[in-house]
Each structure stands twice: as structure tokens, then as C-alpha cells.
N, C-alpha and C positions, 0 to 999 in steps of 0.2 A: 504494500500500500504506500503510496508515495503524497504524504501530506504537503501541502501546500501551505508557508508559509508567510501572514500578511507582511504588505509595503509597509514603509513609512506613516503614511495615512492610517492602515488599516489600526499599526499599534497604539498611534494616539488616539484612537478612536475606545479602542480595547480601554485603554487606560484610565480615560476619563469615564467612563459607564463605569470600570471598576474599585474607580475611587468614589462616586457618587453611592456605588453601592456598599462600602465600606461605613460610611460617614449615615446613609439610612441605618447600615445593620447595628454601630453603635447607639445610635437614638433607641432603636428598637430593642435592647440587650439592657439599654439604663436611660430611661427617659426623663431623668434625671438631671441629661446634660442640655434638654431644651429651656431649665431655668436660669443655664449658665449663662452669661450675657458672653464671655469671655469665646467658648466654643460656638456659638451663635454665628457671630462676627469670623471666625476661622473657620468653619463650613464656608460660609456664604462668600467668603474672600478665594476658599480655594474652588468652589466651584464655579463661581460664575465670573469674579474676575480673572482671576488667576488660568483659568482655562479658556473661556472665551475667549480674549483679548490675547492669549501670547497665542498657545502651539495650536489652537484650533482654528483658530482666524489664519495661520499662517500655511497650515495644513489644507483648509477648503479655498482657499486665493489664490493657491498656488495650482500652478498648470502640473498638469501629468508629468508632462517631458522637463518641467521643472524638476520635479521631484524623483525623476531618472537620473537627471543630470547632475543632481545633488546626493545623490548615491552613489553615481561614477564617480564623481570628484571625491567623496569619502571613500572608495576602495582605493584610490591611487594614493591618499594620503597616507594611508593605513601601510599601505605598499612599502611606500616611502621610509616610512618608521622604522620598518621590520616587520610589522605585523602580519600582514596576507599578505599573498601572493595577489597580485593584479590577473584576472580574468577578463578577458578579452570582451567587450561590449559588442553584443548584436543588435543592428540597426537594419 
């Protein structure tokens, strides 16, 4: 079976659905922390500003072949390092 694993996009997408779900299943474990003002404020900062506005805004603005080419350009650097080896880009 040969899994398929997501882009760029697909993980920041993963990620914020699963921080959101993190942050419900705490309220729902101790609902306790919705009289926090303190957590209140740190939910709502990390969900909606904190995600909207940086990696998801940058994630849905940006073009496909953007986000290819900013992938190429990280395996070369990676390359670079030592890290990977550079694989040949099909166009």
C-alpha cells in the first residue's frame, strides 16, 4: 500500500483542525478553564489570530506552483547543508 503523503498546505491545514481540537478537548476535560480570562485570551489568540493571519493566509494566497517552488528551493537548501540529497524536479 503506498500512502500518500500531504503538501505543504495539506499539513497546515492538519494542524490547525488539530490544535483547535486540542484546545475544545481541554475545555471539555475541565471546563473550568472557560472562567479563566487568562486561557480565554490564549485560545482565541492562537486560533484565530495567530492562524488566520500568518500560515493560513499564506498557505490559501499562495499559488500551487508557488508552493512547489518553495519546496524545490527547500530540498536544495537542505542539499546544501548536508542534509538530502537533491532529487531531480519533474516538470
Amino acid at each position: 500500500m503506498n500512502i500518500q503523503w500531504p503538501d505543504a498546505r495539506g499539513w497546515i491545514g492538519f494542524g490547525c483542525f488539530l490544535l483547535v481540537l486540542v484546545i475544545l478537548a481541554m475545555i471539555a476535560f475541565k471546563s473550568d478553564l472557560l472562567e479563566n480570562d487568562a486561557f480565554l485570551i490564549l485560545a482565541t489568540a492562537i486560533v484565530v489570530t495567530g492562524w488566520v493571519n500568518g500560515p493560513v493566509g499564506w498557505a490559501y494566497q499562495a499559488t500551487k506552483g508557488g508552493g512547489e517552488a518553495a519546496e524545490s528551493s527547500a530540498r536544495i537548501a537542505e542539499a546544501a547543508a548536508g542534509v538530502a540529497q537533491v532529487q531531480e524536479v519533474k516538470r
